[in-house]
C-alpha beads as a LAMMPS data file, in Angstrom:
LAMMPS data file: protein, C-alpha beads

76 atoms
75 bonds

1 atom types
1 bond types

-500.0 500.0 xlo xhi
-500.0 500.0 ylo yhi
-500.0 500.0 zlo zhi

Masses

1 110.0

Atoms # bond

1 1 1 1.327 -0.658 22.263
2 1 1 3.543 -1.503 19.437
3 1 1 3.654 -4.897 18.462
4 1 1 6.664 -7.547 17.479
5 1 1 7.804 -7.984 14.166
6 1 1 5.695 -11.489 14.219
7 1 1 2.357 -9.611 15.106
8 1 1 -0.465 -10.457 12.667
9 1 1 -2.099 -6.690 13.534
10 1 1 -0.534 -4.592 10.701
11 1 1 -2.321 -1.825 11.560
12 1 1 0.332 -0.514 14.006
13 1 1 3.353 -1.198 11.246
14 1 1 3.402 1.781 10.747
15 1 1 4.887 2.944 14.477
16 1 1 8.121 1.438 13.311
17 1 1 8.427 2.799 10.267
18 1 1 11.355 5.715 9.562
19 1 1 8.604 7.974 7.163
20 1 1 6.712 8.520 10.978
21 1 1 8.826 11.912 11.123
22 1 1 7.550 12.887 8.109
23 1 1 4.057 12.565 8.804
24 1 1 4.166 13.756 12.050
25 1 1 5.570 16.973 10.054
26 1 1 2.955 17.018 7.094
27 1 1 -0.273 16.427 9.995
28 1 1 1.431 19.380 11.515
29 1 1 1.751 21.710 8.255
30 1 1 -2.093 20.744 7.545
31 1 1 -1.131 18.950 4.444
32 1 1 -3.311 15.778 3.711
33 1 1 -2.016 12.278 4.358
34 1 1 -3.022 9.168 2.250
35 1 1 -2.093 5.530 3.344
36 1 1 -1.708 3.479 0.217
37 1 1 -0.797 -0.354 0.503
38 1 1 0.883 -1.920 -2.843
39 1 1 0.861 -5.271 -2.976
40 1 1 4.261 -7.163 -3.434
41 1 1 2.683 -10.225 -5.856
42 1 1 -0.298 -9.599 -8.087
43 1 1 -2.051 -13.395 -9.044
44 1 1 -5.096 -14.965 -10.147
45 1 1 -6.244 -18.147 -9.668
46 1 1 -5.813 -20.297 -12.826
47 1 1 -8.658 -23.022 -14.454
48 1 1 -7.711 -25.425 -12.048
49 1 1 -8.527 -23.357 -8.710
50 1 1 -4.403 -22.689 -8.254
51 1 1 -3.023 -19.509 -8.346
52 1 1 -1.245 -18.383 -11.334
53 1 1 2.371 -17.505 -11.287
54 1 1 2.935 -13.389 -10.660
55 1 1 2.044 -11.146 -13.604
56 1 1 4.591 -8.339 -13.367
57 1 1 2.917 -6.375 -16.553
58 1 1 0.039 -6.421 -14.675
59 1 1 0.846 -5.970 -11.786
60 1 1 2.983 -2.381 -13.377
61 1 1 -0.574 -1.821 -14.775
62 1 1 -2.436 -1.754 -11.845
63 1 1 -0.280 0.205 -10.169
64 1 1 -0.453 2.872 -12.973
65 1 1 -4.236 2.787 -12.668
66 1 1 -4.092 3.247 -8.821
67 1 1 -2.007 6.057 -8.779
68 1 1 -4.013 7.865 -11.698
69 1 1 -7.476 6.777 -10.252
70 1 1 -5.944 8.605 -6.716
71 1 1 -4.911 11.848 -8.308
72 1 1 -8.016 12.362 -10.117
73 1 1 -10.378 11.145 -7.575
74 1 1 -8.554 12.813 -3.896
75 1 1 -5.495 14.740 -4.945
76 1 1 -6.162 16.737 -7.846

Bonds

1 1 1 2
2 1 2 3
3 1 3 4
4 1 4 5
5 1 5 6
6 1 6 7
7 1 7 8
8 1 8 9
9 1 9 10
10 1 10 11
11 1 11 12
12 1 12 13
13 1 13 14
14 1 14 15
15 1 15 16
16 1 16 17
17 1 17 18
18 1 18 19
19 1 19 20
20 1 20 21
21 1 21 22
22 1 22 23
23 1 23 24
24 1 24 25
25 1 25 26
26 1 26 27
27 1 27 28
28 1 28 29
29 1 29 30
30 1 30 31
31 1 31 32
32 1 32 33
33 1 33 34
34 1 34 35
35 1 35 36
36 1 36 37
37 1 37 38
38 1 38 39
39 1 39 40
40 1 40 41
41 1 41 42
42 1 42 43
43 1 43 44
44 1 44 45
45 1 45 46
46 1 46 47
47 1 47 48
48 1 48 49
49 1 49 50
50 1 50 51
51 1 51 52
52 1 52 53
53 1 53 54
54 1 54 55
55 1 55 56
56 1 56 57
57 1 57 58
58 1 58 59
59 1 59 60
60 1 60 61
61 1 61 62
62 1 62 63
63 1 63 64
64 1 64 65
65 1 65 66
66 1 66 67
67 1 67 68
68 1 68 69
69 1 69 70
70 1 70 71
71 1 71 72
72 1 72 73
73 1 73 74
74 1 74 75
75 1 75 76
């Protein structure tokens, strides 16, 4: 059942999503499919047990090392 916008059970998010057509299509042409979740704000906590304010170089960083970890590691 797919649940409202409010739901706290991402895992079905993804049933009201416009990319479902295209995996529907890649399943069908046997080509792999990888779920990948980026998050929006990268922080750390700070000395005094706060969190930090966002670190968008780092959080660029990260994203490079995901992608390039993935390719080596599944894709390639």
């Amino acid at each position: 059942m797919l649940q409202t916008p409010f739901s706290n059970d991402f895992a079905d998010g993804w049933k009201a999503d416009g990319i479902k057509h295209y995996v529907d299509w890649a399943a069908k042409e046997d080509f792999g499919i990888m779920d990948v979740n980026i998050p929006k704000f990268i922080t750390a906590f700070d000395v005094d047990g706060d969190y930090s304010n966002e670190d968008k170089a780092g959080r660029s960083k990260a994203m490079n090392e995901l992608a390039v970890y993935l390719w080596e590691n599944y894709i390639e």
